[in-house]
C-alpha positions as a printed Julia matrix, in Angstrom:
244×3 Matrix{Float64}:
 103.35   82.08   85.95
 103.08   84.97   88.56
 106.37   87.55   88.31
 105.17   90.24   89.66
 103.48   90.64   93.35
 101.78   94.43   94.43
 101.28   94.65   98.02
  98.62   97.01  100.05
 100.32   99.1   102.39
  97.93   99.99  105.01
  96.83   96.97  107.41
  98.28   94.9   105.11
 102.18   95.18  104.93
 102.05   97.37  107.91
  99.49   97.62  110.79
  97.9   100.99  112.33
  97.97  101.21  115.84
  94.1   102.77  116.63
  95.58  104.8   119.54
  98.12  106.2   117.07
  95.4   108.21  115.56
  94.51  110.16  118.21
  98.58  110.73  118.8
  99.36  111.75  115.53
  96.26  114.13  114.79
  97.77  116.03  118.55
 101.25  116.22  117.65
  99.96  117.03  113.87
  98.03  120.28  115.45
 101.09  120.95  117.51
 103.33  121.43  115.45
 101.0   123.22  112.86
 100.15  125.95  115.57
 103.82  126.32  116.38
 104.72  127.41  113.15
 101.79  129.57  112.75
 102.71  130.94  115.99
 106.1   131.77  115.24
 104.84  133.13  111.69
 103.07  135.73  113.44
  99.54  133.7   112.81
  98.34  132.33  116.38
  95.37  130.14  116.24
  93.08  128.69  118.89
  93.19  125.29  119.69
  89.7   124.66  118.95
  89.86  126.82  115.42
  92.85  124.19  114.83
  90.44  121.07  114.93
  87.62  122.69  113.26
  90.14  122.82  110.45
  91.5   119.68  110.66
  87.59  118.32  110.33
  86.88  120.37  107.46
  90.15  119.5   105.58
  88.78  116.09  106.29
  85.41  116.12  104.98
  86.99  118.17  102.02
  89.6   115.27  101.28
  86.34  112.71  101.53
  84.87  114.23   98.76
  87.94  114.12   96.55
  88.24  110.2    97.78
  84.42  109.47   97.1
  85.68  110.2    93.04
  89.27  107.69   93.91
  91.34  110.3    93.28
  93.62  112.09   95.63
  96.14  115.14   96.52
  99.29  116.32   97.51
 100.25  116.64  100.89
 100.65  120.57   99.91
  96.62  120.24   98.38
  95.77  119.15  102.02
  97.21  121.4   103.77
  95.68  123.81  101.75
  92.31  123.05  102.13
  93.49  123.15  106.24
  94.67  126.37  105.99
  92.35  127.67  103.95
  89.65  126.37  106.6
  91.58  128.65  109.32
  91.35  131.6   106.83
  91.04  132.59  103.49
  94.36  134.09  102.43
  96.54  131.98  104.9
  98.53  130.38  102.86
  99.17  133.82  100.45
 100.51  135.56  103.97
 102.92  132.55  104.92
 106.65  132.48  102.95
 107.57  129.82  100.96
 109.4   128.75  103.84
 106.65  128.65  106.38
 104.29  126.93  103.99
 106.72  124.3   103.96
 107.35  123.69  107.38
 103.12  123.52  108.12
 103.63  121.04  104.83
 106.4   119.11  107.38
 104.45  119.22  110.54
 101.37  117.98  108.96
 103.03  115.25  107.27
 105.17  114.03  109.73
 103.6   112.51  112.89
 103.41  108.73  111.72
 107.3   108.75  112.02
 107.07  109.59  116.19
 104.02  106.86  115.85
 104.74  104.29  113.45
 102.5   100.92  112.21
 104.18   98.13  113.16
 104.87   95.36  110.36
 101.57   92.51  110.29
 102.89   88.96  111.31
 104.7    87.75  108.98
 104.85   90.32  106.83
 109.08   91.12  106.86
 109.25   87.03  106.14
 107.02   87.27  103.55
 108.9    90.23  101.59
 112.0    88.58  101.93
 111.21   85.06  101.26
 109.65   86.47   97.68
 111.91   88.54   96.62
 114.68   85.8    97.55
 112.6    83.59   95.37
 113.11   85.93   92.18
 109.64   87.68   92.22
 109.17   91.94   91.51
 108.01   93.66   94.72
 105.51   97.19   94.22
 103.75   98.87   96.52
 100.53   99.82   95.93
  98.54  102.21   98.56
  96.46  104.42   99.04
  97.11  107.54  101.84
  95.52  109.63  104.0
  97.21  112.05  105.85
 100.46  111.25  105.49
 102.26  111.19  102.01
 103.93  108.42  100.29
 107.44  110.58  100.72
 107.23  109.7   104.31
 105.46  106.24  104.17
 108.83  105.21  102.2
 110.86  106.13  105.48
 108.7   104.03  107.48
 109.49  100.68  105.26
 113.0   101.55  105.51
 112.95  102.06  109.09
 111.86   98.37  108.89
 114.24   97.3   106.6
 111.26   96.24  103.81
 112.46   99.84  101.01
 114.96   97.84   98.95
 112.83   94.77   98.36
 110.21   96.99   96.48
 110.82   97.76   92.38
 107.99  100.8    92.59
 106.07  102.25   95.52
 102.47  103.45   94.05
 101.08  106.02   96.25
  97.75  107.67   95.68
  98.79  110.99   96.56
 101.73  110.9    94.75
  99.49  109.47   90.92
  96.38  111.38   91.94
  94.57  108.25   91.71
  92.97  105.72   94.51
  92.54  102.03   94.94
  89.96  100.85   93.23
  90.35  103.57   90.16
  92.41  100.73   87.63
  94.85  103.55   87.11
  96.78  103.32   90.27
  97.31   99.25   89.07
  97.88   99.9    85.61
 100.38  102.71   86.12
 102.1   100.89   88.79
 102.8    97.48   86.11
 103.54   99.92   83.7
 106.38  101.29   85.96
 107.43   97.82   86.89
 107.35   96.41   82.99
 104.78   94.08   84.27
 101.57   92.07   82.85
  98.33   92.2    84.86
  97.89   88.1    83.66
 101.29   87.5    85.39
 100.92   89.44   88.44
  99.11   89.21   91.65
  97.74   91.76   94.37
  97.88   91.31   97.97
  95.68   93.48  100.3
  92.98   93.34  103.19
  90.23   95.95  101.55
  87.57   93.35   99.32
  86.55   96.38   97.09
  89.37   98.87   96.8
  92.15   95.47   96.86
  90.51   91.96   95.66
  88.04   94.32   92.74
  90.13   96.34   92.31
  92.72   94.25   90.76
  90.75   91.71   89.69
  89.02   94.34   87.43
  92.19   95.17   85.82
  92.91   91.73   84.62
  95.51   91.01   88.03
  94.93   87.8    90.58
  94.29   89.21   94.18
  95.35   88.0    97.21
  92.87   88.57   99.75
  94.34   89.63  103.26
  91.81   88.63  106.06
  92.95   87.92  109.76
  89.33   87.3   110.63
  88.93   84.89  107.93
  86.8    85.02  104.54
  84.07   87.58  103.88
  81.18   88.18  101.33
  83.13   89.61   98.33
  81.66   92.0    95.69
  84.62   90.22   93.67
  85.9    86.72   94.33
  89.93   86.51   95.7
  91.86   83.88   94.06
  92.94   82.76   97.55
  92.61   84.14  101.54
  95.53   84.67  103.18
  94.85   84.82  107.1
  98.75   85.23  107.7
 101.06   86.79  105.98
 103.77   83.73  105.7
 101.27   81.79  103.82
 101.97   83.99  100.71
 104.78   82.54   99.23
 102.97   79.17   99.11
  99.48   80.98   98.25
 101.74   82.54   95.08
 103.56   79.53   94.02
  99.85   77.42   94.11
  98.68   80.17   91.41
């Protein structure tokens, strides 16, 4: 019997806007250069993006390993990109408020919820089944992805939220899985993950002795790892659960 269901954040619980991207990265380098500015460290526009690239091909080689930073580690490696000793001249105070504007654009440009998705949540948690979260971030923390589910209404359904900057590990390392059923006092053979990524959601768990759930809108694909069942809508789950 399934008790326990993990669900993927991104594109799967909640959808990215692709236009949001572009939004968030602006206000992101906005608010970054005000602070600088006001910190007595001005920086050119353009010297902003060539540190936002190079903090991003830095954070791909810590993902290409599935394991992660902080929000402070990334904005780090940004700083660090505009100069050496940045971060040493700014106060702890400053540091924190380039830590704020970095992190915070995705609440001025939120995902919206997948169809389905707020039925889903409810309808299994109504039915007596633990709720996680299990996710893996980019630029914007798991402190302020939490805000965003309870902007929706979705927080207080979930037991633990599992983010990878938060454990230091990435989807499909088994640590972000196991550590995330430890937290919840669960057992991989009685739980099930639900996600849209084949490798990093359906292997993933699957390798750790979980069912998985694969999310696909566009229908099946060619899997690396076989799903125990395709969801193409989120309000199938609750039946797609209670078949397994």
């Amino acid at each position: 019997m399934i008790s326990t269901v993990t669900l993927d954040y991104w594109q799967t619980l909640l959808a990215e806007m692709p236009e949001n991207l572009g939004r968030g990265k602006q206000l992101r380098l906005e608010g970054i250069s005000a602070v600088l500015t006001q910190s007595g460290h001005p920086m050119a526009p353009a010297k902003l993006e060539a540190a936002h690239a190079a903090a991003g091909q830095a954070l791909e080689e810590v993902w290409r390993e599935y394991r992660d930073v902080s929000a402070r580690e990334q904005v780090r490696f940004f700083l660090d990109a505009l100069s050496p000793d940045l971060a040493s001249r700014l106060s702890d105070d400053q540091f924190e408020r380039v830590v704020e504007a970095y992190a915070i654009p995705v609440l001025h440009f939120p995902p919206i919820p997948s169809p389905g998705a707020l039925e889903a949540v409810k309808d299994l948690a109504g039915q007596g089944f633990r709720l996680c979260v299990i996710s893996n971030t980019g630029r914007t923390p798991g402190l302020v992805l939490r805000k965003v589910l309870d902007h929706y209404g979705l927080l207080s359904y979930f037991t633990v939220l599992t983010y990878s900057d938060e454990i230091g590990y990435r989807k499909p390392h088994p640590q972000i899985f196991q550590e995330t059923l430890r937290r919840a006092g669960s057992d991989p053979a009685q739980s099930v993950h639900v996600g849209d990524n084949p490798v990093d959601d359906v292997a993933g768990a699957k390798a750790v002795g979980m069912r998985a759930i694969h999310f696909s809108p566009g229908g099946p694909v060619t899997y690396f790892s076989r799903p125990d069942a395709v969801a193409l809508h989120l309000g199938q789950l609750p039946e797609l659960i209670r078949a397994l």
